[in-house]
C-alpha positions, 0 to 999 in steps of 0.5 A: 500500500502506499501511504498519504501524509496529510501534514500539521503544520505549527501555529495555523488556522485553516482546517478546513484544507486538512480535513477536506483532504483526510475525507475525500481521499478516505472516501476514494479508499472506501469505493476502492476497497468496496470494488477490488477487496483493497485500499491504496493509501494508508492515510496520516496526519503528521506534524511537529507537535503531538497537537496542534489548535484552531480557530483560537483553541476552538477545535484541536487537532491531534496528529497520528504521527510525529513527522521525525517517526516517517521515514518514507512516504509516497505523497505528501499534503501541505495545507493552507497556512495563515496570513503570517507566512514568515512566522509560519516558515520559522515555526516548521523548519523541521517540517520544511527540511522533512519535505526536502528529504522526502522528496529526494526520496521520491514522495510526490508533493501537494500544495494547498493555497498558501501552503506553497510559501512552506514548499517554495522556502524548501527550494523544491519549488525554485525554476518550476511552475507554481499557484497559489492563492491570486490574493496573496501572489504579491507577497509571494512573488517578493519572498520568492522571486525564483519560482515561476508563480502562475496565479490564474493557474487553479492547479500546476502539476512538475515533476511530482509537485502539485500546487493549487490556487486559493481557499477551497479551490483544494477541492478540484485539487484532490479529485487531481490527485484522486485520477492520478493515484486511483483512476478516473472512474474514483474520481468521478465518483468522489466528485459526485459524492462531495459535488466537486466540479470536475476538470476545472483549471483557471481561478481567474474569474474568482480573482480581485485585482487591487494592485501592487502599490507598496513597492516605495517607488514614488513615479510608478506609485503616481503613474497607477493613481493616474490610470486608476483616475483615467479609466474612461480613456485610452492612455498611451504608455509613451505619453505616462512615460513622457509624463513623468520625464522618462524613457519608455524603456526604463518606465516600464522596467521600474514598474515591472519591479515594483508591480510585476505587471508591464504597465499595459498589463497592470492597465487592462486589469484595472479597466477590466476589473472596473468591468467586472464590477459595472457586470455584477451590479448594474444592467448596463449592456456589455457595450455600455460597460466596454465603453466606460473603461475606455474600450471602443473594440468589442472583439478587442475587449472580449479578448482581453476579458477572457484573457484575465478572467477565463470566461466571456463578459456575458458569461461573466455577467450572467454568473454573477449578476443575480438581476440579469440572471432572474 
């Protein structure tokens, strides 16, 4: 049998994505067990501590094993953790030097939302592809500039490394792991048990772009205040760059570092973004919408919706608006 570790890690608060991995692959071993006479995973939590609490010491986790008694195990969850990434990276370092082992010796690696800032300091993610939850992408991209982060990205799969997007996205992730470790016939079945949408692959369209603006550069912080204020508008990048005395070139590489968008990226999502908002609550058409935010082009506007968002404005309309949708 192989053997699954779902970890604990030390000082977090989301449970939800340690809990929700221990029943659906549970669940996949039962429909197993019940057609071939046998499971396939034996299936542990593990962490530091012989406990660790939740929600403020409302629910309390009891692991079954310490992480030093593991020697070998075949895959590997790491749960979301909270919002205080470097203390959560100081309180595991046994863990994190416990995944580097492990994968060296052939585990295969799951990560959960956030939990990919404990497998990003391990390394094991440096020069790969990785998600992660798109609102906390700025952070990550600072504290790990060496990893390729795909934030749209719902789930990423290297070399035995698995990463998925934000909050319960986790879902999609384990009927991922469900097809790739049992079969596709276990988990269609376990989508349909847990009513998990099959085959997703973008959290585009879950994403709020607010921007990048504590970077400290005074220019770019005064270039996105000045596209957030002209939305309505076309805005040339030759023109803001003239405007505050540079040359496009070295425009575009200052806010590329201190946003990681190109200015036109970091434009279209802000027009966009203002798009999303005038679909979710007003009955404007979507060319009264496009108009607004400075799109005269439908086919150019739809391009670059989808492009962001993963689905179409009327798509998007329809799903979000409860007005347009009654």
């Amino acid at each position: 049998m192989k053997r699954l570790t779902i970890l604990v890690p030390e000082g977090q608060n989301n449970l939800s994505s340690i809990v929700g991995p221990l029943k659906i692959f549970s669940r996949a071993n039962a429909y197993r067990k019940e057609h071939t006479g046998e499971e396939l995973f034996i299936i542990e939590l593990a962490g530091q501590s012989t406990s660790t609490k939740f929600y403020g010491e409302l629910f309390t986790v009891n692991p079954h094993k310490n992480i030093s008694s593991i020697d070998q195990t075949d895959l590997i969850i790491i749960p979301s953790l909270n919002h205080n990434y470097h203390a959560a990276l100081e309180n595991n370092e046994l863990l994190i030097q416990w995944l580097i082992k492990q994968y060296k010796q052939g585990a295969e690696i799951a990560s959960i939302c956030t939990g990919a800032f404990l497998l990003a300091a391990s390394g094991l993610l440096q020069d790969k592809t990785c998600s992660t939850h798109w609102a906390a992408a700025d952070t990550f991209r600072e504290m790990f500039p060496k990893t390729n982060l795909k934030s749209d990205r719902l789930i990423t799969d290297e070399n035995g490394i698995y990463t998925n997007g934000g909050a319960y996205s986790f879902l999609n992730l384990m009927i991922y792991l469900i097809e790739k470790h049992f079969d596709r016939q276990t988990a269609i079945f376990c989508s349909k048990v847990f009513q998990i949408e099959m085959d997703r692959n973008s959290q585009s369209e879950f994403a709020i772009f607010t921007g990048q603006k504590s970077h400290g550069d005074e220019m770019v912080c005064q270039a996105q205040q000045y596209m957030e204020s002209q939305l309505h508008k076309k805005i040339s990048m030759e023109h803001l760059s003239s405007k505050y005395a540079v040359s496009r070139r070295t425009f575009d590489r200052r806010f590329i570092k201190a946003t990681g968008n190109t200015p036109l990226e970091y434009l279209q999502r802000l027009k966009i973004e203002a798009a999303k908002k005038a679909l979710e609550t007003s009955r404007k058409t979507i060319n009264e919408v496009m108009y607004e935010v400075g799109y005269s082009d439908t086919k150019a506007f739809r391009e670059v919706f989808r492009k962001i968002t993963g689905i179409t404005p009327q798509h998007y309309r329809n799903k979000y608006n409860k007005e347009v949708a009654l």
